[in-house]
ROSE-4610 file (N, C-alpha, C; in Angstrom, 1 decimal, always signed):
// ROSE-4610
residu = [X/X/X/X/X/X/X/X/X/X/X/X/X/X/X/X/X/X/X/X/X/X/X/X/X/X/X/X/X/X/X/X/X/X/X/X/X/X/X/X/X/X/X/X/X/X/X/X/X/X/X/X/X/X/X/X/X/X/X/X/X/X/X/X/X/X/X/X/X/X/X/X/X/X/X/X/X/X/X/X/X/X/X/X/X/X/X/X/X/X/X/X/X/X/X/X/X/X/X/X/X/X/X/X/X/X/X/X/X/X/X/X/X/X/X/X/X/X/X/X/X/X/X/X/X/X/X/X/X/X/X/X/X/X/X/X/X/X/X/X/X/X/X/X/X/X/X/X/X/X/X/X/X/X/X/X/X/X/X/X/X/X/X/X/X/X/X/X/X/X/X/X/X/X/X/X/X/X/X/X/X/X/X/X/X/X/X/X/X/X/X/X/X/X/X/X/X/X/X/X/X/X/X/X/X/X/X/X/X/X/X/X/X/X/X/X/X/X/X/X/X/X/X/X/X/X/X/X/X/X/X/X/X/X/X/X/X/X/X/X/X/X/X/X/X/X/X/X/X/X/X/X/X/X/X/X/X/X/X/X/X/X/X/X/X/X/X/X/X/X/X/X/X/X/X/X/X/X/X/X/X/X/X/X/X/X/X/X/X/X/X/X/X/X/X/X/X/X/X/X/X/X/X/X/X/X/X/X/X/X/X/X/X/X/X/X/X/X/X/X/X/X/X/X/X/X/X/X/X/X/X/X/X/X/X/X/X/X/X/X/X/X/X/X/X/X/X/X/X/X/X/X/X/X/X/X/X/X/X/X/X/X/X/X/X/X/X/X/X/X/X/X/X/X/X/X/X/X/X/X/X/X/X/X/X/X/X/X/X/X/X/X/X/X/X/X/X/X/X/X/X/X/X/X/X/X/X/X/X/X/X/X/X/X/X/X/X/X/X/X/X/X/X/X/X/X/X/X/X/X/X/X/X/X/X/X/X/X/X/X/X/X/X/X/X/X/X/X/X/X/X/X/X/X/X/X/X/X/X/X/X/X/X/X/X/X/X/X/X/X/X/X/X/X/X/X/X/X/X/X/X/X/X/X/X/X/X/X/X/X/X/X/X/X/X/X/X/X/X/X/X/X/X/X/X/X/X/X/X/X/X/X/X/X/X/X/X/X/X/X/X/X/X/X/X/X/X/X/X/X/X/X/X/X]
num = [1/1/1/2/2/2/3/3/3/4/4/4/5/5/5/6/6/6/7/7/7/8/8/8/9/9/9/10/10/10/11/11/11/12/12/12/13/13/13/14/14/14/15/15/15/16/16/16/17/17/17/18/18/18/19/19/19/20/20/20/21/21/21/22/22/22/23/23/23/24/24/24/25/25/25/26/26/26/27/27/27/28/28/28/29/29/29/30/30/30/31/31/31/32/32/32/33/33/33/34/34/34/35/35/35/36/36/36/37/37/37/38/38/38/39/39/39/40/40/40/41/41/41/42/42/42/43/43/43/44/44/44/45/45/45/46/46/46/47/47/47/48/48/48/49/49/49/50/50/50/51/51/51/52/52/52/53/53/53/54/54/54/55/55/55/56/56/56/57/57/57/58/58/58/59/59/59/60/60/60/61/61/61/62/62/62/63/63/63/64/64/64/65/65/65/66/66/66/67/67/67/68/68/68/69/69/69/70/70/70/71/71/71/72/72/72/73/73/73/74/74/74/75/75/75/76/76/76/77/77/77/78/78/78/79/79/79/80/80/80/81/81/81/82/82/82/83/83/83/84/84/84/85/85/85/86/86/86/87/87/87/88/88/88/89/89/89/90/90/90/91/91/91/92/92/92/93/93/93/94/94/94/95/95/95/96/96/96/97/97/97/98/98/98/99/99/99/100/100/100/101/101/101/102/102/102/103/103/103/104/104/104/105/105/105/106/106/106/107/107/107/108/108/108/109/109/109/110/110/110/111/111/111/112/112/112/113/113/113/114/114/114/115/115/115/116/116/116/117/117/117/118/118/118/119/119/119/120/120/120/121/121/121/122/122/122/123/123/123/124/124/124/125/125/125/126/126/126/127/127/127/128/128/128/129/129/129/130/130/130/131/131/131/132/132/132/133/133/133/134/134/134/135/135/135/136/136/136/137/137/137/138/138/138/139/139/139/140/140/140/141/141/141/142/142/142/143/143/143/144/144/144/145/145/145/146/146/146/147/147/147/148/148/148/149/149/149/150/150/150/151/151/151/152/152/152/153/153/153/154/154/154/155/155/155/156/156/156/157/157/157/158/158/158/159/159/159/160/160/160/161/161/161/162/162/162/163/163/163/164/164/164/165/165/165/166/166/166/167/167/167/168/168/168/169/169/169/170/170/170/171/171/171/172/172/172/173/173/173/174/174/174/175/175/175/176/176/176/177/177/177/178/178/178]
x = [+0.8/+0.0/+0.9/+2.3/+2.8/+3.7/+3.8/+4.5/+3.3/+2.4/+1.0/+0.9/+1.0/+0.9/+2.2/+3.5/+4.6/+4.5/+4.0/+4.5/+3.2/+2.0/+0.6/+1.2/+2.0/+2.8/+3.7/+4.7/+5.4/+4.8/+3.7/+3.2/+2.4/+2.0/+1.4/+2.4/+3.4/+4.6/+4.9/+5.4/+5.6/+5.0/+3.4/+2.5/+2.1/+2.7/+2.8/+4.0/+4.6/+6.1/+5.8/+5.2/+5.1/+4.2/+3.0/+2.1/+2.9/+3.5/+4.1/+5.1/+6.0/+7.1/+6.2/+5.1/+4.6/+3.8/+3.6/+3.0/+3.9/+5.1/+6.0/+6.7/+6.5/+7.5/+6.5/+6.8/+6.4/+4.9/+4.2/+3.1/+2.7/+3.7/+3.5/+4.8/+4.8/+5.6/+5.5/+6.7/+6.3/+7.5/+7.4/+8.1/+8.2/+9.2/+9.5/+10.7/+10.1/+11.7/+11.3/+12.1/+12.4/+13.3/+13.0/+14.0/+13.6/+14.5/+14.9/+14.2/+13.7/+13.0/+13.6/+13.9/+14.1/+12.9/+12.2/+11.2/+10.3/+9.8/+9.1/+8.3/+8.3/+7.1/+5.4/+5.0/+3.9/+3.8/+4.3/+3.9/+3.8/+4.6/+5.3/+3.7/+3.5/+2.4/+1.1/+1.2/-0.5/-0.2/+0.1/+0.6/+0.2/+1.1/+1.0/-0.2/-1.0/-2.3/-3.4/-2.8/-4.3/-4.1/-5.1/-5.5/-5.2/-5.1/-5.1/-3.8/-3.0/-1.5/-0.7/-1.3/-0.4/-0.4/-1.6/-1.6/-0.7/-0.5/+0.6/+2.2/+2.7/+3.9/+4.3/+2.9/+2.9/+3.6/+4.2/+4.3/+3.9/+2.4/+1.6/+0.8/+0.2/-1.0/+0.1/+0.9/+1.8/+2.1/+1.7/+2.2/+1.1/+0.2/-0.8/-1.9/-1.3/-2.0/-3.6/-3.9/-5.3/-6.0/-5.3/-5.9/-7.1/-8.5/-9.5/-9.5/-10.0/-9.7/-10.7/-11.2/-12.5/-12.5/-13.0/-12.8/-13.9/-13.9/-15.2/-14.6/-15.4/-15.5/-14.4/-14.2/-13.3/-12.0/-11.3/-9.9/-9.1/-8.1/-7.1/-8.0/-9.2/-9.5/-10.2/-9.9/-10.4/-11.2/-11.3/-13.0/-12.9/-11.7/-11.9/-11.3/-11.7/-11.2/-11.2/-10.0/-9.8/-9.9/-10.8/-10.9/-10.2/-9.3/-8.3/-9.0/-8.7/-9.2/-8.5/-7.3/-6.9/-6.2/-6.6/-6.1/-4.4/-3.9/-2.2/-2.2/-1.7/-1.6/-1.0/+0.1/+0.6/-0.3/-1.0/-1.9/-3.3/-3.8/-5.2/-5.9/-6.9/-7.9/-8.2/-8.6/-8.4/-9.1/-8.6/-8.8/-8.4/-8.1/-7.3/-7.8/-8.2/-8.9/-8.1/-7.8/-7.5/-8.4/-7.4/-8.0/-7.9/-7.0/-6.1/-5.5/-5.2/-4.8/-3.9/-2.7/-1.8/-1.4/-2.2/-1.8/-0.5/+0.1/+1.1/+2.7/+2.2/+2.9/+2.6/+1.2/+1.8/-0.1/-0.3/-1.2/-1.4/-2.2/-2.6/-3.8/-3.4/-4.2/-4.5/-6.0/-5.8/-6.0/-5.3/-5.4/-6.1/-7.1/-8.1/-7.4/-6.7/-6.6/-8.1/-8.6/-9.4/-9.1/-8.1/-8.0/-6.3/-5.3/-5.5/-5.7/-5.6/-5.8/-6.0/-6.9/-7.8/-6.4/-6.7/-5.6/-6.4/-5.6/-5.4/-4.5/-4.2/-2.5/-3.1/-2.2/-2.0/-1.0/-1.1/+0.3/+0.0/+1.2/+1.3/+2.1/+2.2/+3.1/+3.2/+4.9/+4.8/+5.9/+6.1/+6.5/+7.4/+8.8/+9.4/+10.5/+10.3/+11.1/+12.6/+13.6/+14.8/+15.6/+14.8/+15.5/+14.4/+14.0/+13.5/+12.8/+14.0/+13.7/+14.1/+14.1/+14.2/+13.2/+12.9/+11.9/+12.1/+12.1/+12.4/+10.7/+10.7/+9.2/+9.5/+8.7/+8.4/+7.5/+7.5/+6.8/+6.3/+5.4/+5.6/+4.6/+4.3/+3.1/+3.1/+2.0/+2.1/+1.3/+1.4/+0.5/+0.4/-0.4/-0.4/-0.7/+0.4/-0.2/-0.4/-1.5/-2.5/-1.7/-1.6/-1.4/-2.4/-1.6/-0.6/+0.2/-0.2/+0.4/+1.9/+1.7/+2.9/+4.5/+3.9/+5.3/+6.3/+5.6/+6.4/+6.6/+6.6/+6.6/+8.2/+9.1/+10.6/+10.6/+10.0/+10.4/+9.7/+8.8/+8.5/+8.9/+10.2/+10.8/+10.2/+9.0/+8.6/+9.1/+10.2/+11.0/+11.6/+11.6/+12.8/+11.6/+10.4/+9.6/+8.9/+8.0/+7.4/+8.3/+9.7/+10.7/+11.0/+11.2/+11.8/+10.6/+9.2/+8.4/+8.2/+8.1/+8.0/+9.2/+10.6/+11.4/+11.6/+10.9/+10.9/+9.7/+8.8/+7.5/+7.8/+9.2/+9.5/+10.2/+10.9/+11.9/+11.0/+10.3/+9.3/+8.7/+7.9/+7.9/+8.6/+10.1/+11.0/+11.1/+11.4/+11.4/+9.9/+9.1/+7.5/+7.8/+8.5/+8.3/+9.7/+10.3/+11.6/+11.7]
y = [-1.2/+0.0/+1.3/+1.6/+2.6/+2.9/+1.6/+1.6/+2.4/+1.9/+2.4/+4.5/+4.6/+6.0/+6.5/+6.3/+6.7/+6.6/+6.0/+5.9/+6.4/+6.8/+8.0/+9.1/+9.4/+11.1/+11.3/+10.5/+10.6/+10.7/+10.3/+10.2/+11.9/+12.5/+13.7/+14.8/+14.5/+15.2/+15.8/+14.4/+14.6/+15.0/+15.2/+15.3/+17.7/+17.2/+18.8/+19.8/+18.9/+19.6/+19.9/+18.9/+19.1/+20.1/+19.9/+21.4/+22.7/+22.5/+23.9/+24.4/+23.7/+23.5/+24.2/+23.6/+23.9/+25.2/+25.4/+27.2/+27.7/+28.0/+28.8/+28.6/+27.6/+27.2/+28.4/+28.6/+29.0/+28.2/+28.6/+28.2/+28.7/+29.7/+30.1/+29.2/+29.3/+28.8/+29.6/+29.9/+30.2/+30.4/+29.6/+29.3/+29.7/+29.9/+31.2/+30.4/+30.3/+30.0/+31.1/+31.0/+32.0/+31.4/+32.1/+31.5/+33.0/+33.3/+33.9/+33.3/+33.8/+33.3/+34.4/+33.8/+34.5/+34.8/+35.4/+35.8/+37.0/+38.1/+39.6/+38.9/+39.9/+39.8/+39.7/+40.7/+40.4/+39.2/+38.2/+37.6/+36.1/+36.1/+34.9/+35.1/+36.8/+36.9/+36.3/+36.7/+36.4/+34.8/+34.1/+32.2/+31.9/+33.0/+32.1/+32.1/+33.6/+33.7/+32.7/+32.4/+31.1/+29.8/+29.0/+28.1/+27.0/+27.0/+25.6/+25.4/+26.6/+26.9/+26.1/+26.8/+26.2/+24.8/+24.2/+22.7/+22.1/+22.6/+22.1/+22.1/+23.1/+23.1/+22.6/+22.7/+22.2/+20.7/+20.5/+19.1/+18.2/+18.8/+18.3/+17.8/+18.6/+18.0/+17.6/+17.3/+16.0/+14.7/+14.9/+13.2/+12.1/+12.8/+11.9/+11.6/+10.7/+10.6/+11.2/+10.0/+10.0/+11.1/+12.3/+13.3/+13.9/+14.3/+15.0/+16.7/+17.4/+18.6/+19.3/+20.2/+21.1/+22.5/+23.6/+24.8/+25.7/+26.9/+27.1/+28.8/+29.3/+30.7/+30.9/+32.5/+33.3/+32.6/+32.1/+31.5/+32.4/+32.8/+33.9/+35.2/+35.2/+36.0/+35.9/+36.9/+37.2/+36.6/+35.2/+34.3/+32.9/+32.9/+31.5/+30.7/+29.0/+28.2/+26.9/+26.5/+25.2/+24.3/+23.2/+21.8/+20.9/+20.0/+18.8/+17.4/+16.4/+15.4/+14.4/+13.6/+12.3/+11.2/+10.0/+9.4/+9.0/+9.8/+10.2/+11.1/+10.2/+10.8/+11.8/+12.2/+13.7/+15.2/+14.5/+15.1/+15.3/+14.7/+14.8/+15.2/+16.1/+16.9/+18.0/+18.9/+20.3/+21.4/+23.0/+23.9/+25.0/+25.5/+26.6/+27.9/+29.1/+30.4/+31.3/+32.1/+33.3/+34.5/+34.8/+35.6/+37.8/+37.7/+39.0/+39.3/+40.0/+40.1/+41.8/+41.8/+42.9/+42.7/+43.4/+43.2/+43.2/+42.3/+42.1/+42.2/+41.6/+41.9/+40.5/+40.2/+39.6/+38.9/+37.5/+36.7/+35.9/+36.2/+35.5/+34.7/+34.1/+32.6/+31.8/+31.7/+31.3/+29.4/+28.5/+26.9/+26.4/+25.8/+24.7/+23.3/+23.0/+21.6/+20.4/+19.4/+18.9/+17.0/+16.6/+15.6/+15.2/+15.0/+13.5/+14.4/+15.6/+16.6/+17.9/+18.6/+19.8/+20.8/+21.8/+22.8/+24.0/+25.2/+26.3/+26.9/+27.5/+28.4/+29.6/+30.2/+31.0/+31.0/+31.8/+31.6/+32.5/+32.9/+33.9/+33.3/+33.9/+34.1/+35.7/+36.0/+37.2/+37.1/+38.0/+38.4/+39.7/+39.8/+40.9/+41.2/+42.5/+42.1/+42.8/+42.1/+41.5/+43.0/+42.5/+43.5/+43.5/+43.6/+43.5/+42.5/+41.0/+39.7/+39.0/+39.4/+38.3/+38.8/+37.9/+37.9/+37.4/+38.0/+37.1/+36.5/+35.5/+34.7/+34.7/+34.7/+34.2/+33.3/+31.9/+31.7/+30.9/+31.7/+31.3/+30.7/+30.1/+29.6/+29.9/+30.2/+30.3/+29.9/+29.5/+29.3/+28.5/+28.8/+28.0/+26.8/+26.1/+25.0/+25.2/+24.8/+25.2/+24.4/+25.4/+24.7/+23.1/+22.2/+22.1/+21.3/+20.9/+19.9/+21.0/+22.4/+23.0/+22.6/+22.0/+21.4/+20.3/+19.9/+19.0/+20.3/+21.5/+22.0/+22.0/+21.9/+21.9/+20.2/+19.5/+18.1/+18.2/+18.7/+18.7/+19.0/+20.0/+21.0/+21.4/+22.1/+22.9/+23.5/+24.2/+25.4/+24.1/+22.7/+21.8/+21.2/+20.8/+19.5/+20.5/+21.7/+22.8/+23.2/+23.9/+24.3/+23.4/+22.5/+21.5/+21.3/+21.3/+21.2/+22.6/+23.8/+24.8/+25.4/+24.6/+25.0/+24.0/+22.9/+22.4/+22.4/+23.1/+23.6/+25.3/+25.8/+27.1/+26.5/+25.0/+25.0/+24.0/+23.4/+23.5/+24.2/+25.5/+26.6/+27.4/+27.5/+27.7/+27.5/+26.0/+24.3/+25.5/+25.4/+25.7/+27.0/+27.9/+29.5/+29.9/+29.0/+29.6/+28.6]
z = [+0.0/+0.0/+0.0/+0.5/+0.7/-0.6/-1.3/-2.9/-3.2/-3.1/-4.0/-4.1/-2.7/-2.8/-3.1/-2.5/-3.3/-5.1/-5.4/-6.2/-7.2/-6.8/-6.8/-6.9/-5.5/-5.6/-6.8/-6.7/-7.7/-8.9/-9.2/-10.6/-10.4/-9.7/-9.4/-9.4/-9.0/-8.9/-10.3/-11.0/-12.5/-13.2/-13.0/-14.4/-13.8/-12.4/-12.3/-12.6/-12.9/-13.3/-14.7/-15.4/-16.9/-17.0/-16.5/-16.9/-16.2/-14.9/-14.9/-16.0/-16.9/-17.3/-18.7/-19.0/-20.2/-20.1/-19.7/-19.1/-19.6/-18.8/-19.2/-21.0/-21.4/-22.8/-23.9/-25.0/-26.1/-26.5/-27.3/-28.0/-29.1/-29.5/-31.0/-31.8/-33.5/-34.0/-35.5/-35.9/-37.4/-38.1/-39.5/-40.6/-41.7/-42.2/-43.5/-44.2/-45.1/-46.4/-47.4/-48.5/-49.3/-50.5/-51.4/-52.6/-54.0/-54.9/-55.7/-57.4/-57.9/-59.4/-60.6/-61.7/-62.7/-63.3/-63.1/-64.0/-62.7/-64.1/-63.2/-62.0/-60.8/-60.2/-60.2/-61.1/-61.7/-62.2/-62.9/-63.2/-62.4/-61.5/-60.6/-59.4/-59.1/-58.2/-58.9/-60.1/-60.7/-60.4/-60.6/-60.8/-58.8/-58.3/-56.7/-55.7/-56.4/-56.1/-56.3/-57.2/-57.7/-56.7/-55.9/-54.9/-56.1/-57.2/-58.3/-58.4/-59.1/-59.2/-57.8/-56.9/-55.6/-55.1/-55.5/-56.0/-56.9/-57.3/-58.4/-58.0/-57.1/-56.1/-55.3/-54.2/-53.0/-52.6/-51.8/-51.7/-50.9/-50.2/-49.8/-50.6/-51.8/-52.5/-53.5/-53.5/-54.4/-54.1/-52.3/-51.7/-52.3/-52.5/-52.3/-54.2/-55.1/-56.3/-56.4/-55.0/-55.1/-54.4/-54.0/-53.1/-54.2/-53.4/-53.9/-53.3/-54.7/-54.4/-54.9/-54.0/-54.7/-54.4/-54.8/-54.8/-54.8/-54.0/-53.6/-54.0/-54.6/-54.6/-55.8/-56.4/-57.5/-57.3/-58.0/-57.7/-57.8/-56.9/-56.7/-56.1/-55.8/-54.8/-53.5/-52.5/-51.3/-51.3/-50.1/-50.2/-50.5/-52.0/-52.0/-51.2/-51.7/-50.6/-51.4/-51.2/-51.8/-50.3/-50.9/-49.7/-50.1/-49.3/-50.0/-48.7/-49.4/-48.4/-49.4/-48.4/-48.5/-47.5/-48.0/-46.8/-46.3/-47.0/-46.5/-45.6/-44.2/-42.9/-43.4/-44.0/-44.0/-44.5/-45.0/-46.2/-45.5/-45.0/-44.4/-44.7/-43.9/-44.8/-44.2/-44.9/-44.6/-45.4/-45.5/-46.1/-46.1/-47.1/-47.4/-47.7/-47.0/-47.5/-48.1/-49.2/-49.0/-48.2/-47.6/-46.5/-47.0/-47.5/-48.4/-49.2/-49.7/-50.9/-51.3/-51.0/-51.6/-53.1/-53.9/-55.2/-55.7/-56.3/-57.0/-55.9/-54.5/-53.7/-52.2/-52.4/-51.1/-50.9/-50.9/-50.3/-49.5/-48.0/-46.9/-46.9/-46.4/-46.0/-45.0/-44.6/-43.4/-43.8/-42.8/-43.2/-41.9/-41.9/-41.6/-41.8/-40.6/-41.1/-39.7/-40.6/-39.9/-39.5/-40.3/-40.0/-40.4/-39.8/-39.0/-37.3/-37.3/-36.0/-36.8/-35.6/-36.3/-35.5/-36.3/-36.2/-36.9/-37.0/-37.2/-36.8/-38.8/-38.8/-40.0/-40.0/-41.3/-41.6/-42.8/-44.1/-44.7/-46.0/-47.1/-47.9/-49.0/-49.7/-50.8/-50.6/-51.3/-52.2/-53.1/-54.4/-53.6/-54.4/-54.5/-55.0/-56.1/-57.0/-56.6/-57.2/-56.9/-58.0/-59.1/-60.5/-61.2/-62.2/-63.7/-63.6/-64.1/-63.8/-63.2/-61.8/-60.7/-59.4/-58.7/-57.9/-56.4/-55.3/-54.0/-53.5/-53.7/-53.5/-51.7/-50.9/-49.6/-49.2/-48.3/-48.1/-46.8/-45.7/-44.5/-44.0/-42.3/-42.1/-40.6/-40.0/-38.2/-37.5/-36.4/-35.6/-34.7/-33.1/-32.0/-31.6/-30.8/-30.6/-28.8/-28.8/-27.3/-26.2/-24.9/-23.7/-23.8/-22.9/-22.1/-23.9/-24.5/-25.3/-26.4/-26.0/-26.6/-25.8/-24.9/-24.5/-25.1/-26.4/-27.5/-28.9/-28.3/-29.9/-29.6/-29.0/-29.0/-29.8/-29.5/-30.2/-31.5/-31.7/-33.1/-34.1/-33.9/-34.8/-36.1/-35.5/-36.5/-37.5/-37.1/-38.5/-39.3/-39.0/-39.9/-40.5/-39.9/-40.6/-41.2/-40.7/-42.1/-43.2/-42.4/-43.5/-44.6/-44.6/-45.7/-47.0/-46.0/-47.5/-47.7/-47.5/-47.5/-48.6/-48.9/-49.3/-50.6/-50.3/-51.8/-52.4/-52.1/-52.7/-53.6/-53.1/-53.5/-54.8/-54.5/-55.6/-56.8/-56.5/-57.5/-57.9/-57.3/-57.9/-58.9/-58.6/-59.3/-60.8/-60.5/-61.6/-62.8/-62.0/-63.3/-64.0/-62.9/-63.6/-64.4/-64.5/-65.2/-66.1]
Protein backbone atom coordinates (compact mmCIF):
# COMPACT_ATOMS: atom_id res chain seq x y z
CA UNK A 1 0.00 0.00 0.00
CA UNK A 2 2.83 2.59 0.74
CA UNK A 3 4.47 1.64 -2.86
CA UNK A 4 1.00 2.43 -4.05
CA UNK A 5 0.88 6.02 -2.76
CA UNK A 6 4.59 6.68 -3.35
CA UNK A 7 4.47 5.87 -6.19
CA UNK A 8 0.65 7.95 -6.82
CA UNK A 9 2.76 11.12 -5.58
CA UNK A 10 5.42 10.61 -7.67
CA UNK A 11 3.22 10.21 -10.57
CA UNK A 12 1.45 13.69 -9.44
CA UNK A 13 4.55 15.20 -8.93
CA UNK A 14 5.64 14.60 -12.48
CA UNK A 15 2.51 15.34 -14.35
CA UNK A 16 2.77 18.77 -12.28
CA UNK A 17 6.06 19.64 -13.27
CA UNK A 18 5.15 19.12 -16.90
CA UNK A 19 2.10 21.38 -16.87
CA UNK A 20 4.08 23.92 -14.87
CA UNK A 21 7.06 23.47 -17.34
CA UNK A 22 4.56 23.87 -20.17
CA UNK A 23 2.96 27.21 -19.10
CA UNK A 24 5.98 28.78 -19.24
CA UNK A 25 7.51 27.19 -22.78
CA UNK A 26 6.40 29.00 -26.08
CA UNK A 27 3.11 28.23 -27.97
CA UNK A 28 3.48 30.12 -31.05
CA UNK A 29 5.61 28.82 -33.97
CA UNK A 30 6.31 30.20 -37.41
CA UNK A 31 8.11 29.32 -40.61
CA UNK A 32 9.49 31.20 -43.48
CA UNK A 33 11.67 29.96 -46.35
CA UNK A 34 12.37 32.04 -49.30
CA UNK A 35 14.04 31.50 -52.63
CA UNK A 36 14.86 33.90 -55.67
CA UNK A 37 13.03 33.33 -59.36
CA UNK A 38 14.12 34.51 -62.69
CA UNK A 39 11.20 35.83 -64.00
CA UNK A 40 9.13 39.57 -63.20
CA UNK A 41 7.11 39.82 -60.22
CA UNK A 42 3.95 40.40 -61.70
CA UNK A 43 3.87 37.57 -63.18
CA UNK A 44 5.29 34.88 -60.57
CA UNK A 45 2.36 36.94 -58.23
CA UNK A 46 -0.54 36.40 -60.74
CA UNK A 47 0.61 32.25 -60.84
CA UNK A 48 0.96 32.10 -56.66
CA UNK A 49 -2.27 33.75 -56.10
CA UNK A 50 -4.32 31.14 -57.73
CA UNK A 51 -5.50 28.09 -54.94
CA UNK A 52 -5.08 25.60 -58.33
CA UNK A 53 -1.53 26.87 -59.25
CA UNK A 54 -0.36 26.18 -55.65
CA UNK A 55 -1.58 22.66 -55.98
CA UNK A 56 0.63 22.08 -58.39
CA UNK A 57 3.91 23.13 -56.08
CA UNK A 58 2.89 22.16 -53.01
CA UNK A 59 4.34 19.07 -51.72
CA UNK A 60 1.59 18.28 -49.83
CA UNK A 61 -1.02 18.05 -52.46
CA UNK A 62 1.76 16.00 -54.44
CA UNK A 63 2.15 13.23 -51.73
CA UNK A 64 -0.84 11.86 -52.33
CA UNK A 65 -1.99 10.64 -56.32
CA UNK A 66 -5.29 10.00 -55.12
CA UNK A 67 -5.85 13.25 -53.15
CA UNK A 68 -9.47 14.98 -53.88
CA UNK A 69 -9.75 18.63 -54.39
CA UNK A 70 -12.47 21.10 -54.69
CA UNK A 71 -12.77 24.75 -54.79
CA UNK A 72 -15.22 27.12 -53.63
CA UNK A 73 -15.47 30.72 -54.63
CA UNK A 74 -13.31 33.28 -57.54
CA UNK A 75 -9.87 31.52 -57.72
CA UNK A 76 -7.07 33.86 -56.72
CA UNK A 77 -9.53 36.01 -54.79
CA UNK A 78 -10.41 37.24 -51.34
CA UNK A 79 -13.02 34.29 -50.21
CA UNK A 80 -11.91 31.55 -51.96
CA UNK A 81 -11.23 28.18 -50.63
CA UNK A 82 -9.79 25.22 -51.79
CA UNK A 83 -10.94 21.79 -49.72
CA UNK A 84 -8.30 18.79 -49.99
CA UNK A 85 -9.15 15.45 -48.39
CA UNK A 86 -6.89 12.26 -48.46
CA UNK A 87 -6.05 9.42 -46.77
CA UNK A 88 -2.19 10.19 -46.55
CA UNK A 89 -1.58 10.80 -42.92
CA UNK A 90 0.64 13.68 -43.96
CA UNK A 91 -1.91 15.15 -46.16
CA UNK A 92 -5.21 14.77 -44.37
CA UNK A 93 -7.92 16.91 -44.82
CA UNK A 94 -8.42 20.31 -44.63
CA UNK A 95 -8.82 23.94 -46.13
CA UNK A 96 -7.26 26.64 -47.42
CA UNK A 97 -8.95 30.39 -47.50
CA UNK A 98 -7.49 33.31 -49.02
CA UNK A 99 -8.01 35.61 -46.49
CA UNK A 100 -6.14 39.03 -48.37
CA UNK A 101 -4.80 40.05 -50.86
CA UNK A 102 -1.76 42.94 -51.57
CA UNK A 103 -1.79 43.16 -55.20
CA UNK A 104 1.09 42.07 -57.02
CA UNK A 105 2.90 41.95 -53.67
CA UNK A 106 1.79 39.57 -51.14
CA UNK A 107 -1.24 36.73 -50.26
CA UNK A 108 -2.56 35.49 -46.87
CA UNK A 109 -4.21 32.63 -46.00
CA UNK A 110 -5.78 31.28 -43.42
CA UNK A 111 -5.45 26.89 -43.17
CA UNK A 112 -8.14 24.73 -41.64
CA UNK A 113 -6.60 21.59 -41.09
CA UNK A 114 -9.40 18.88 -39.88
CA UNK A 115 -8.05 15.61 -40.05
CA UNK A 116 -5.49 13.52 -39.05
CA UNK A 117 -5.85 16.57 -36.02
CA UNK A 118 -7.81 19.83 -36.30
CA UNK A 119 -5.57 22.83 -36.22
CA UNK A 120 -5.36 26.33 -37.22
CA UNK A 121 -2.53 28.44 -38.82
CA UNK A 122 -2.01 31.01 -41.29
CA UNK A 123 0.29 31.65 -44.14
CA UNK A 124 1.31 33.87 -47.07
CA UNK A 125 3.10 34.10 -49.69
CA UNK A 126 4.84 37.19 -51.29
CA UNK A 127 6.54 38.37 -54.38
CA UNK A 128 9.40 40.90 -54.45
CA UNK A 129 11.12 42.06 -56.98
CA UNK A 130 14.85 41.53 -56.90
CA UNK A 131 15.50 43.53 -60.46
CA UNK A 132 13.53 43.46 -63.70
CA UNK A 133 13.69 39.69 -63.81
CA UNK A 134 14.16 38.31 -60.71
CA UNK A 135 11.94 37.93 -57.90
CA UNK A 136 12.38 37.11 -53.97
CA UNK A 137 9.23 34.74 -53.45
CA UNK A 138 8.37 34.20 -49.57
CA UNK A 139 6.75 31.74 -48.08
CA UNK A 140 5.61 31.34 -44.50
CA UNK A 141 3.09 29.59 -42.14
CA UNK A 142 2.05 30.33 -38.23
CA UNK A 143 0.45 29.32 -35.64
CA UNK A 144 -0.36 28.02 -32.04
CA UNK A 145 -0.22 25.01 -30.58
CA UNK A 146 -2.47 25.20 -27.25
CA UNK A 147 -1.41 24.72 -23.71
CA UNK A 148 -0.64 22.12 -22.07
CA UNK A 149 0.43 19.94 -25.29
CA UNK A 150 2.86 23.00 -26.63
CA UNK A 151 5.30 21.39 -24.47
CA UNK A 152 6.37 18.96 -27.51
CA UNK A 153 6.62 22.04 -29.86
CA UNK A 154 10.62 21.92 -28.96
CA UNK A 155 10.38 18.13 -30.16
CA UNK A 156 8.53 18.73 -33.09
CA UNK A 157 10.77 21.00 -34.84
CA UNK A 158 8.65 22.94 -36.51
CA UNK A 159 10.99 25.43 -38.54
CA UNK A 160 12.76 21.84 -39.94
CA UNK A 161 9.56 19.51 -40.62
CA UNK A 162 7.41 22.80 -42.12
CA UNK A 163 10.71 24.25 -43.46
CA UNK A 164 11.78 21.47 -45.73
CA UNK A 165 8.38 21.16 -47.54
CA UNK A 166 7.98 24.85 -47.50
CA UNK A 167 11.43 24.96 -49.34
CA UNK A 168 10.90 22.36 -51.79
CA UNK A 169 7.48 23.61 -52.68
CA UNK A 170 9.53 27.12 -53.55
CA UNK A 171 11.89 24.98 -55.56
CA UNK A 172 9.25 23.47 -57.48
CA UNK A 173 7.91 26.59 -57.87
CA UNK A 174 10.99 27.68 -59.29
CA UNK A 175 11.38 24.27 -61.64
CA UNK A 176 7.46 25.68 -63.28
CA UNK A 177 8.27 29.54 -63.56
CA UNK A 178 11.63 29.55 -65.16
Amino acid sequence: MIFIKRLLVILILFISIVLIVAYFMPKEYSVEREITINKPADSIFKYVRSLKNQNEFSVWANRDPKIRITYKGTDGAVGAVSFWESNVKEVGVGEQEITKITENRRVDFALRFKKPMEDIAVGYMSTDPVSENQTKVKWGISGVIPYPTNIMLPMLKMDQMIGNDLQKGLENLKEKME
